[in-house]
N, C-alpha and C positions, 0 to 999 in steps of 0.2 A: 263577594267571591267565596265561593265552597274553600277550606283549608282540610287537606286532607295528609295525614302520615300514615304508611303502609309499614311494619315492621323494622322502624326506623332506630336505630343504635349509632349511639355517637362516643368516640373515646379518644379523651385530650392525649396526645404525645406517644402514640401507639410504638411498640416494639423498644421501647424506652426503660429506662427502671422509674420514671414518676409517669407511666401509661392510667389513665383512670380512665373508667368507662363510667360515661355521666350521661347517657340514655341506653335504654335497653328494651327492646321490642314494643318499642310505642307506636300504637296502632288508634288512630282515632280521625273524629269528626269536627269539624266546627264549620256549623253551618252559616251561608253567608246572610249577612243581617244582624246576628247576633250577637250577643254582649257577656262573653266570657270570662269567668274569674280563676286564674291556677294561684293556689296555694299550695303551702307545705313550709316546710323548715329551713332552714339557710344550709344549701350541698343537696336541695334534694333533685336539681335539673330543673328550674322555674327557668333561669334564665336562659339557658344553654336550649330548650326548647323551644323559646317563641327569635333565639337569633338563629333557626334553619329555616323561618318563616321568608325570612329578605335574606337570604344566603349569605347574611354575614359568616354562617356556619354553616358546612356543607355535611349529609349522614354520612358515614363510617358506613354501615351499610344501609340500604331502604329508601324507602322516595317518600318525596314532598312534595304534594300539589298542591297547590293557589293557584287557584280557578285555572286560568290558561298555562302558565308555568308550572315547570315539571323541573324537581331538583334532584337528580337521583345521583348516587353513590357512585363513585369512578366516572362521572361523568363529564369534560369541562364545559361544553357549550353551551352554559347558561345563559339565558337575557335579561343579565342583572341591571341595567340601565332602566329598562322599562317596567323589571319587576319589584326593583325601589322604589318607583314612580307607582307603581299601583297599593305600596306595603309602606305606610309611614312607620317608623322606629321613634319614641319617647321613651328614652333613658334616664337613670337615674342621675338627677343633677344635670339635665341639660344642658344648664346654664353656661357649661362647659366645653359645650360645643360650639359660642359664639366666637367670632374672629371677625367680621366685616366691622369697617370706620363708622358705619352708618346702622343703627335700628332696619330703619329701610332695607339696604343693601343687604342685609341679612338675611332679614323674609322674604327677600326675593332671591337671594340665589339658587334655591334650592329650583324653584319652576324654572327659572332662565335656563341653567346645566341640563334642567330634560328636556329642553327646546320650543318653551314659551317666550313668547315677544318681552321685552321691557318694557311695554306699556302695560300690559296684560298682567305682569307678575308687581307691576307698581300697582295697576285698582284694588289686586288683591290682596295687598301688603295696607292698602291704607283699610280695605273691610277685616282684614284677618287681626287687624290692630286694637279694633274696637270688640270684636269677639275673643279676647282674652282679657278683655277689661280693662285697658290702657285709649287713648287717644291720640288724634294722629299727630301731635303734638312731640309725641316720644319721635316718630320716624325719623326728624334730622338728627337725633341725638346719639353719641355714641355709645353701645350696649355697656360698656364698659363706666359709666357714670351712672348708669343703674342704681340700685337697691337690688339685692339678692331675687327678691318675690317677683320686682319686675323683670329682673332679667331671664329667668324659668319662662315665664310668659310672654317676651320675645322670642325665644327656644321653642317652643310649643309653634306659635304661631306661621314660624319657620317652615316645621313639619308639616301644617295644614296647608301651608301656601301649595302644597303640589297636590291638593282634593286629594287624596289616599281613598281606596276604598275599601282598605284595610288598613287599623289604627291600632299597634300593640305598644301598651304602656308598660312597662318594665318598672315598677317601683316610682311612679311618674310624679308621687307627692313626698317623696322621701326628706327629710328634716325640717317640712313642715308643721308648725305649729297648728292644735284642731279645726281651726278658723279655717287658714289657708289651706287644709286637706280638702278640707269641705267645698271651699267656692271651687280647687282648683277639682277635684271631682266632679264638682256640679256641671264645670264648661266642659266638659269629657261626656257628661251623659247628655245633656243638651246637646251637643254636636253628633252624638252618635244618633239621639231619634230625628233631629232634623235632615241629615244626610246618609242615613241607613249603614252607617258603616258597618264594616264587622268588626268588632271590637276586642281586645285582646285583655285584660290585663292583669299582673303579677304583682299580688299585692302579699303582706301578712298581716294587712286590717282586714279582720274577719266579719268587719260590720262594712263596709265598703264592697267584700264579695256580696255579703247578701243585700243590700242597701240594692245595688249597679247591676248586677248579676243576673241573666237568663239560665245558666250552667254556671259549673263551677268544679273542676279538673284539679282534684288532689294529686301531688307527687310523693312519691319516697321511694329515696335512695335509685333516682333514676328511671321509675318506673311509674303507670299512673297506675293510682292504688282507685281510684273512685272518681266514676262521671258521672255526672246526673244534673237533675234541678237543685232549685236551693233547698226545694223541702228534702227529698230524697238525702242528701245529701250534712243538714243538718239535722235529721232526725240519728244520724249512727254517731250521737255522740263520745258513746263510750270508744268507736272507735280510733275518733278524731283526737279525743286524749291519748291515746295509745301511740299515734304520729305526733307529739308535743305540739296538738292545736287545738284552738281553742273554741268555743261557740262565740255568736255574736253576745254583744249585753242584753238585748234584748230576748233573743229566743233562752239565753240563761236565766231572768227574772223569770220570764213566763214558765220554765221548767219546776223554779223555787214556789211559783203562785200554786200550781199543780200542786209538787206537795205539801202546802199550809193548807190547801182548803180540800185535800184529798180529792183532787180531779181525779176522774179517767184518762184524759185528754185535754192538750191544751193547743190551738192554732202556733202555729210558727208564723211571726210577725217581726220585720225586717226593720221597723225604722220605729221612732217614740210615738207618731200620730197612730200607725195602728195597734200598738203595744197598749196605749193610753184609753183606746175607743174598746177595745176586749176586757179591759181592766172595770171601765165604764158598764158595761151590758153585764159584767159579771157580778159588780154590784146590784146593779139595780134587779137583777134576779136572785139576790141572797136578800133583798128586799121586800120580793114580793111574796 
């Protein structure tokens, strides 16, 4: 589903003396299918824009569309029932959202409350079990006998149990160590090319925007400062410093390669195989 905001402004505790306006004239695209990165600084509206997406958070002024739902300002007659049901939410520390006796009972309640059968939300609890890297062995267990890692991963799986076809991650690997960044990324991008989702997500790993990333929606101070591709986007480094952000490690080595061997130019490469394979051909041409 298309995500569309139309001059959307948001401001916590209006007509208040702690009033903050934490969006302001956000106007933008994200196309359905796609795999979205917002970054920016902590206060600059990451979070506060992708919760008008499931109307946790409703504009102050301007509209929101997701695809058939329309969230506009002053308005109550939302179909927040069916448009949580089409917009999964991954929070930070999920793992804090569990409360059922049962592993099981958990991944399933999310589909049974939007009005799938209990059989139907158990098949998809025992296949949703195994697609975050656990077995169904966990299901009679209580989430609360966990390990921290597993318990993120029954939260996760929770969220998938109702097929979203929109998935915004919210900081979704937060006080994970680089291991479990990685695999728990990895079942995010997997799941997104297998089921086309349109993909959200609010990170400040800036090797994970460009690693996962189709676009990638810089903030500040409430405002999107810059949309585009990853190249587009990490080519304005100086700017990026200027918002206290940073380049990936990669696309920084290869900037450092540039000027040791006085490039012209150097490729923008997102992850170490192709940083390695440029580094590779650049030899063997100072070779030949």
């Amino acid at each position: 589903m298309d995500i569309v905001f139309s001059e959307v402004d948001h401001c916590y505790m209006p007509k208040t003396p702690f009033e903050k306006i934490a969006l302001e004239d956000v106007n933008m695209k994200i196309r359905s299918g796609s795999f979205t990165a917002i970054i920016g600084h902590t206060g600059s509206g990451k979070s506060t824009l992708v919760q008008h997406i499931n109307g946790l958070l409703k504009p102050t002024s301007g509209t929101v569309q997701v695809g058939p739902f329309t969230i506009k300002a002053g308005e109550k007659k939302i179909d927040l029932l069916n448009l949580r049901r089409k917009v999964g939410h991954v929070f930070q520390y999920p793992e804090h959202q569990l409360f059922e006796e049962t592993v099981e009972k958990d991944i399933c309640f999310g589909p049974v409350n939007f009005g799938l059968s209990k059989e139907h939300a158990t098949k998809r609890a025992q296949e949703l079990i195994k697609v975050v890297g656990l077995d169904t062995s966990f299901l009679a267990k209580s989430p609360f006998h966990l390990s921290g890692g597993q318990m993120r991963r029954v939260a996760i799986a929770g969220v998938l149990a109702s097929r979203p076809s929109v998935l915004v991650l919210d900081e979704p690997a937060a006080g994970l160590d680089p291991e479990g960044r990685n695999q728990m990324m990895e079942l995010f991008s997997n799941y997104h090319k297998e089921h086309n989702t349109t993909t959200i997500l609010v990170t400040h790993h800036m090797e994970d925007a460009a690693k996962y990333a189709d676009q990638i929606i810089v903030m500040h101070k409430g405002k999107i400062e810059m949309f585009g591709g990853r190249d587009l986007i990490f080519k304005e480094a100086k700017r990026l410093e200027e918002l206290g952000l940073g380049l990936p490690n990669t696309v920084r080595f290869l900037q450092g390669v540039k000027e040791k061997f006085h490039l012209a130019s150097v490729p923008n490469r997102f992850d170490v195989e192709g940083t390695s394979a440029f580094i590779a051909e650049l030899l063997r041409a100072k070779e030949e």
